[in-house]
C-alpha positions as CSV (number, residue, x, y, z in Angstrom):
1,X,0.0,0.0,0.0
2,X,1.0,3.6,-1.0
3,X,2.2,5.6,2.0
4,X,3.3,9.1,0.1
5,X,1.3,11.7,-0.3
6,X,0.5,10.8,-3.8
7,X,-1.6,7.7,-2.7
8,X,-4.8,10.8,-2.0
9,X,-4.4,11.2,-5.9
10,X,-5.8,7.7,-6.6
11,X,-8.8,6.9,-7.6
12,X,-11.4,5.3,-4.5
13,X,-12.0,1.8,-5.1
14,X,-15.4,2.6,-4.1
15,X,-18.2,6.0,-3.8
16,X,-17.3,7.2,-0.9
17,X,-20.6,7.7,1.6
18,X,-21.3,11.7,1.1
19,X,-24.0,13.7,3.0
20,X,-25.5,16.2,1.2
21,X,-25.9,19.5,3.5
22,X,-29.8,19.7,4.4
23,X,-31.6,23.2,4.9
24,X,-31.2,23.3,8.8
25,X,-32.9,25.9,11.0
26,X,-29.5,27.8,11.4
27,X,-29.3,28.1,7.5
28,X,-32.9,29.0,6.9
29,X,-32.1,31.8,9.5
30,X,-29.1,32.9,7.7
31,X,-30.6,33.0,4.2
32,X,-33.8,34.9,5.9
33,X,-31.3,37.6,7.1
34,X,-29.3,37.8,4.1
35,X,-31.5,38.4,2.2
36,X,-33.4,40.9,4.4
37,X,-30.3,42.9,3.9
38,X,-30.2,42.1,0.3
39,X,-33.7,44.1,-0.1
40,X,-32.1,46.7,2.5
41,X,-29.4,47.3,0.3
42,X,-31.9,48.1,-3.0
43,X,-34.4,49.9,-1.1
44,X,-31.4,52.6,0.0
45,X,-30.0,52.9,-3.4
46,X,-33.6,53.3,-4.9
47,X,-34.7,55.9,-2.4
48,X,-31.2,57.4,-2.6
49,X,-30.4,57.3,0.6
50,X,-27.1,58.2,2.9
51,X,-26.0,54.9,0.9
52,X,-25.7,56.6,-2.2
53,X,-23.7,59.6,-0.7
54,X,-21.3,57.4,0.4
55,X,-20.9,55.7,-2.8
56,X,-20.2,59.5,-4.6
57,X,-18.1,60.1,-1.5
58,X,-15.5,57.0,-2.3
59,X,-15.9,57.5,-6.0
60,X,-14.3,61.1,-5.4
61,X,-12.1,59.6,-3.7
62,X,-10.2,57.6,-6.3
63,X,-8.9,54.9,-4.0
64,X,-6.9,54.5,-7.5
65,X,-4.9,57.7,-7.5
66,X,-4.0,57.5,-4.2
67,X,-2.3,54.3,-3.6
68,X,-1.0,54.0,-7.2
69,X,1.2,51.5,-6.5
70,X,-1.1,48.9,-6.0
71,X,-2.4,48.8,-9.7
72,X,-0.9,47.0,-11.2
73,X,-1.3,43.8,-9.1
74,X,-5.3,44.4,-8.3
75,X,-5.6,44.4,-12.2
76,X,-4.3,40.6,-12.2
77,X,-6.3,40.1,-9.0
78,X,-9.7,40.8,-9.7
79,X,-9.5,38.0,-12.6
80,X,-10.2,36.0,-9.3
81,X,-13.9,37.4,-9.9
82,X,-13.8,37.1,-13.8
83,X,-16.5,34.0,-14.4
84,X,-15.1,32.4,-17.7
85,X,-11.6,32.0,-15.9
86,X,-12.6,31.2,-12.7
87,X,-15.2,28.7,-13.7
88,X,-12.8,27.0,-15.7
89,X,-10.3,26.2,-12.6
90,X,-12.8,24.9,-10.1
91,X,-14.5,23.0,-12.8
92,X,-11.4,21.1,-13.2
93,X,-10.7,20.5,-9.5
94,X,-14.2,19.5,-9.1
95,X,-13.6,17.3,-12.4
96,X,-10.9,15.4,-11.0
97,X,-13.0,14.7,-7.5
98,X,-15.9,13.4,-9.3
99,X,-13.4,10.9,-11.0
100,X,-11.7,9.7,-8.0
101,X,-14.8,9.2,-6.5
102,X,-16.8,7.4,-8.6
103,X,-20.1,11.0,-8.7
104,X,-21.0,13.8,-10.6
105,X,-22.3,16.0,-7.7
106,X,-19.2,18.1,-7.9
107,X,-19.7,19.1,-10.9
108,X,-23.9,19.4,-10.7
109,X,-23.6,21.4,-7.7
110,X,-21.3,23.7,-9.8
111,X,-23.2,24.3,-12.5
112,X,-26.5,24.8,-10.2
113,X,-24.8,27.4,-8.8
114,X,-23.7,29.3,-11.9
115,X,-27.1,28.8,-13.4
116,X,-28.3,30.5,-10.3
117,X,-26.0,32.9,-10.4
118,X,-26.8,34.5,-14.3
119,X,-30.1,34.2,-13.7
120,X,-30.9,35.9,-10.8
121,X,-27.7,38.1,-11.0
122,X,-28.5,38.7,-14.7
123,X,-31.9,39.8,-14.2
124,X,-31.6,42.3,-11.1
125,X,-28.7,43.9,-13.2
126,X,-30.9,44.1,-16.4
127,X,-34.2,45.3,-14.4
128,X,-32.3,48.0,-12.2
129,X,-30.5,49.3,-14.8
130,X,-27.5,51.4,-13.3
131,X,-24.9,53.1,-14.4
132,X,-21.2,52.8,-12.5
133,X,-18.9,55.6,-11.7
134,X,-17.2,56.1,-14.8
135,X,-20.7,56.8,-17.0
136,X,-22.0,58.5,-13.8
137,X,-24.5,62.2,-15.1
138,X,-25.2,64.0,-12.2
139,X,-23.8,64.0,-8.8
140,X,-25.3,62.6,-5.7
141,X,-27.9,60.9,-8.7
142,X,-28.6,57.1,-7.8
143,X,-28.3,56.3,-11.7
144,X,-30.7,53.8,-11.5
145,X,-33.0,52.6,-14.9
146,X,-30.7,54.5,-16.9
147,X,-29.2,51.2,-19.0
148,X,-26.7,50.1,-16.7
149,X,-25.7,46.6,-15.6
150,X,-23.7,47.2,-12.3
151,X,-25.8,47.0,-10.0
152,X,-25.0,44.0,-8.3
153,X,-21.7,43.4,-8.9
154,X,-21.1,40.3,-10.9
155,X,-17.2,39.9,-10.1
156,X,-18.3,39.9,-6.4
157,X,-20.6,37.5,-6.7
158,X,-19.4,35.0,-8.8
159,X,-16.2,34.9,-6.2
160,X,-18.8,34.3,-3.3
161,X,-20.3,31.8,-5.2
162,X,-17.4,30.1,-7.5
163,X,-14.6,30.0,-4.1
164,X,-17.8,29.2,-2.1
165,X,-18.6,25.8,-3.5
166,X,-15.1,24.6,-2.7
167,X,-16.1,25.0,1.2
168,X,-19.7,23.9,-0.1
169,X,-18.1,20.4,-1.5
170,X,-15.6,20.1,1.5
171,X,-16.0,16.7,3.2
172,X,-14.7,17.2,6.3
173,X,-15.0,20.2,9.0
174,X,-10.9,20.9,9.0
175,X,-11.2,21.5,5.3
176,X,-15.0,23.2,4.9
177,X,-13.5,26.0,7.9
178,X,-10.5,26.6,5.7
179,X,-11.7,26.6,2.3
180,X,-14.8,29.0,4.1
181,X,-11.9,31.2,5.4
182,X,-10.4,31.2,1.6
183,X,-13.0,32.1,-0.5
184,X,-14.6,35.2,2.3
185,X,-11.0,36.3,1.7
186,X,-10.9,35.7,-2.6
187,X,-14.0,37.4,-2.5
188,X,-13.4,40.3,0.0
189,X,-10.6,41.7,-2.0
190,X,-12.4,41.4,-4.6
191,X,-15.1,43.6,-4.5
192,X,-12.9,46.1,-2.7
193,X,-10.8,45.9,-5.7
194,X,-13.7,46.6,-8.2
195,X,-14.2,49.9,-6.0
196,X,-10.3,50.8,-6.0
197,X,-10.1,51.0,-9.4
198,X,-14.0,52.9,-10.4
199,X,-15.7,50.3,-12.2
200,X,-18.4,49.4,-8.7
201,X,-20.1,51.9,-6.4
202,X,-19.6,50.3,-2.8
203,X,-23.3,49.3,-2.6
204,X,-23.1,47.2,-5.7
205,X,-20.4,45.5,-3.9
206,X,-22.5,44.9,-1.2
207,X,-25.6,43.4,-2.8
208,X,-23.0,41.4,-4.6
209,X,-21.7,40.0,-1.6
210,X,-25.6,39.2,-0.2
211,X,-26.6,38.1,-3.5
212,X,-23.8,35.3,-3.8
213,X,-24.5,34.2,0.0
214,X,-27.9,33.2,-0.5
215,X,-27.4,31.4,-3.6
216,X,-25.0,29.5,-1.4
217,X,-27.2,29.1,1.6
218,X,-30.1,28.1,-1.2
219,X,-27.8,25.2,-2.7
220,X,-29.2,22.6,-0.1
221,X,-32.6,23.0,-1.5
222,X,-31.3,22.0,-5.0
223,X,-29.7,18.6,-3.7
224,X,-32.8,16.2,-4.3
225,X,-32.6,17.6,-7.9
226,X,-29.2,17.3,-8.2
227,X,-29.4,13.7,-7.2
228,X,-32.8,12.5,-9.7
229,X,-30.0,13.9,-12.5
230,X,-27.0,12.3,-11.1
231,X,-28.9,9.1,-11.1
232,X,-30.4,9.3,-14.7
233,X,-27.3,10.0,-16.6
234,X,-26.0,6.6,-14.7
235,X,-29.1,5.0,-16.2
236,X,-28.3,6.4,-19.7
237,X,-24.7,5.4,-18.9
238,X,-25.6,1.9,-18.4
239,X,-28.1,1.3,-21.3
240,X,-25.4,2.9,-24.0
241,X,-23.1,0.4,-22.3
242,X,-26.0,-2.4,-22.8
243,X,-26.3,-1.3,-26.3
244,X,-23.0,-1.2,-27.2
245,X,-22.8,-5.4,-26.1
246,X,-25.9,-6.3,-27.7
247,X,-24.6,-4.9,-31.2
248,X,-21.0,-6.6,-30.7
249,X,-19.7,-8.5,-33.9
250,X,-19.0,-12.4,-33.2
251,X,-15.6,-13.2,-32.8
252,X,-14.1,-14.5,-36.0
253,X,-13.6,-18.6,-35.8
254,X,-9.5,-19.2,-35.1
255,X,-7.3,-20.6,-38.3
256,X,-7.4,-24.2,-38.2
257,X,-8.9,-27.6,-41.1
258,X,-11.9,-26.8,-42.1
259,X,-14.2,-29.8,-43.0
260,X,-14.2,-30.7,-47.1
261,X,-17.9,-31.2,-48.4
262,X,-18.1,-34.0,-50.7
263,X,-20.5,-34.5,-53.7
264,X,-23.2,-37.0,-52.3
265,X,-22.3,-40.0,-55.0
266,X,-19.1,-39.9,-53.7
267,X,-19.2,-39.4,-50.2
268,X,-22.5,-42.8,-50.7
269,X,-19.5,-44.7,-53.1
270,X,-17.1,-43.6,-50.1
271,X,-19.5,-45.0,-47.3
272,X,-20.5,-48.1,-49.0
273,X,-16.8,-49.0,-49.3
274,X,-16.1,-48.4,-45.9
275,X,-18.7,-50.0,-44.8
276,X,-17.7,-53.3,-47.1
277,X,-13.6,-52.9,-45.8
278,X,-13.9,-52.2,-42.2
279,X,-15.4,-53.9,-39.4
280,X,-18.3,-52.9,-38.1
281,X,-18.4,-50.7,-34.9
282,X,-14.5,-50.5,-34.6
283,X,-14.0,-50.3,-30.9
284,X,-10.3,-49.0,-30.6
285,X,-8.8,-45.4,-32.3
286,X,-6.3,-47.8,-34.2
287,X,-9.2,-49.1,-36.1
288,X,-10.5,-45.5,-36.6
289,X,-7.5,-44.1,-38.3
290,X,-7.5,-47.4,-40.4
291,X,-11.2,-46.4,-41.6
292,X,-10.2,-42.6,-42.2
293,X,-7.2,-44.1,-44.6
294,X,-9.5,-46.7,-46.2
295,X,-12.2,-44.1,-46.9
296,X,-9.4,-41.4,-47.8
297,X,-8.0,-44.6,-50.6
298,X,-11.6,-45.6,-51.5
299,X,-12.4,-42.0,-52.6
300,X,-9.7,-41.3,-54.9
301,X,-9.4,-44.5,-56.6
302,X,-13.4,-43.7,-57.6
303,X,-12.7,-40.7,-58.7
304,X,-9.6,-41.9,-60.7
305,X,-12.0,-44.3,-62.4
306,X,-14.5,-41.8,-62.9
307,X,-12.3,-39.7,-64.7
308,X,-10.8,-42.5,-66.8
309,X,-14.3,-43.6,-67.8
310,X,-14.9,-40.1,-69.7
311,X,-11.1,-39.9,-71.5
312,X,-11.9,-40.4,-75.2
313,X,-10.1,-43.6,-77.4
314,X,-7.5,-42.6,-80.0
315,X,-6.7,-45.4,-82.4
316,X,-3.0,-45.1,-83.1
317,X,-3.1,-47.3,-86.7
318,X,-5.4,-44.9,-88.4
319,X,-3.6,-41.9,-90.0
320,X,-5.5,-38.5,-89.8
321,X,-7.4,-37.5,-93.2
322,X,-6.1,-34.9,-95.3
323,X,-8.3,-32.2,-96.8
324,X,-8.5,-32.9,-100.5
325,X,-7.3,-30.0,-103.2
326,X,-5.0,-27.2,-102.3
327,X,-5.4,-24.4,-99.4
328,X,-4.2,-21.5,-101.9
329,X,-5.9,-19.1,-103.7
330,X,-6.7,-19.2,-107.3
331,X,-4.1,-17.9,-109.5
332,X,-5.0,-15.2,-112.1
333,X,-5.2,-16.2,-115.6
334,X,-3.2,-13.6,-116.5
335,X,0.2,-14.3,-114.4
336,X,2.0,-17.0,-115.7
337,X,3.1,-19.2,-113.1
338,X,7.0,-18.3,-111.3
339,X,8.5,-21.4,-111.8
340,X,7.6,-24.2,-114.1
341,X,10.4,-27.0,-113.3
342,X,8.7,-27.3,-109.5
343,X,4.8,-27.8,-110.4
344,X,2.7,-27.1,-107.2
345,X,1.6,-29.8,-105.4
346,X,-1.1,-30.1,-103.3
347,X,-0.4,-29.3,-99.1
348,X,-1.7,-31.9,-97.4
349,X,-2.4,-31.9,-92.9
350,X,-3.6,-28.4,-91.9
């Protein structure tokens, strides 16, 4: 048995037992209060409340001109919120553990999420409608329902949501606390990095924040789905597999003598004869092979006389009969013939 610390890369031998998360009392009271201060959070921008002054307040600010040193790197770290990218990564993680242990949850869980994600995300951004700092009209405005698509922020949330299912998946408490502690940090700097350099107002970071929590506290409600799928593509798995046996091609026959079929006259002539040569009921395999060589004898010696019987007679004291005349053309009257001291005489054979 494998002792190194490459022996957790193998594949289980078997699933492993996994409890889905179930929607406890202490979740539903988290995802009640989130998402009382998700509706908190648009009711204060709509109204344009002391929420929107602050958000003018940090945008005149420009977090970006005064600590320009940090520029650089925040524009390579808030790829950590970019979807395509990050998707991509934890899809492959997740790939790999629904290999090695023998499920697709990983990966069903993942895309549950992101198909939570655009369409709730998506539709809030759409329906609101506001415009971020850079595009902003009028100051101390809300910008709301002017064509915008900021408000949530979609970097924000898809870290809550894309580091989140990491903890989400986590089989044991050690790992679920650290990979929690991870991805509140991923997605903290995050959207504080979306507001250093303009793009976000600080409340869309906010109801980014709230808006990828409860699609994580929601997840447990999704799990008896996720399982009726997981199940039928393992069904349709297995009858492809049935399929694919029940069309199989035979297996060829190996190289080896192939029995010789016989006309019936001479396999009867063949029979008869061995029948008239050999004991009857031959009791030892000496007196088989004897048979086969009788039978083997018997068969060519009839067809030797068979073919014999049908060779015409040539009678050698008759000669053959020559054509009478001769075999060349007439000559014309008016040539005289070439030679006159050796007459023509007649070709005889053919």
């Amino acid at each position: 048995m494998r002792t190194d610390i490459f022996a957790r890369l193998d594949r289980e031998p078997e699933p492993p037992k996994i409890v889905a998360p179930r929607m406890s009392r202490h979740r539903i009271a988290l995802f009640g209060g989130t998402l009382a201060f998700y509706l908190a959070i648009v009711f204060a921008v709509l109204v344009t409340s002391w929420l929107v002054a602050l958000d003018w307040k940090v945008m005149l600010f420009r977090p970006y001109q005064q600590w320009p040193e940090l520029h650089a790197f925040l524009d390579y770290y808030v790829v950590l919120g970019q979807r395509g990218p990050t998707a991509v990564m934890v899809a492959c993680w997740l790939g790999w553990r629904s290999w090695r242990q023998h499920t697709l949850r990983p990966l069903l869980v993942l895309g549950t999420a992101l198909l939570l994600l655009n369409v709730t995300v998506g539709a809030v951004k759409l329906g609101l409608g506001r415009l971020g700092p850079h595009y902003a009209t009028q100051i101390g405005s809300a910008e709301m329902f002017a064509g915008g698509d900021i408000f949530p922020s979609g970097h924000t949330a898809n870290a809550v949501v894309t580091w989140g299912i990491l903890a989400y998946l986590a089989t044991t408490p050690r790992a679920r606390r650290y990979l929690s502690a991870l991805s509140a940090t991923v997605s903290l700097g995050v959207g504080l990095t979306t507001v250093y350099i303009g793009t976000h107002w600080l409340s869309d970071v906010l109801l980014g924040w709230a808006a990828g929590l409860l699609i994580l506290l929601a997840l447990p409600w999704f799990e008896p789905l996720i399982a009726r799928t997981e199940s039928w593509i393992f069904d349709l798995r297995e009858q492809w597999r049935a399929r694919r046996r029940a069309v199989r091609p035979a297996v060829a026959p190996q190289d080896g003598p192939q029995p010789v079929l016989l006309p019936q006259s001479i396999a009867g002539e063949g029979a008869a004869f061995t029948g008239a040569a050999t004991p009857a009921a031959p009791a030892t395999a000496a007196a088989q092979v004897a048979t086969g060589v009788a039978t083997a004898t018997a068969t060519a010696t009839t067809t030797g006389a068979r073919a014999r019987a049908h060779t015409p007679t040539v009678c050698p004291e008759r000669p053959p009969v020559a054509p009478a005349g001769s075999r060349r053309p007439p000559q014309h009257p008016d040539h005289g013939s070439r030679s006159t001291a050796n007459p023509a005489r007649p070709m005889t054979g053919g």
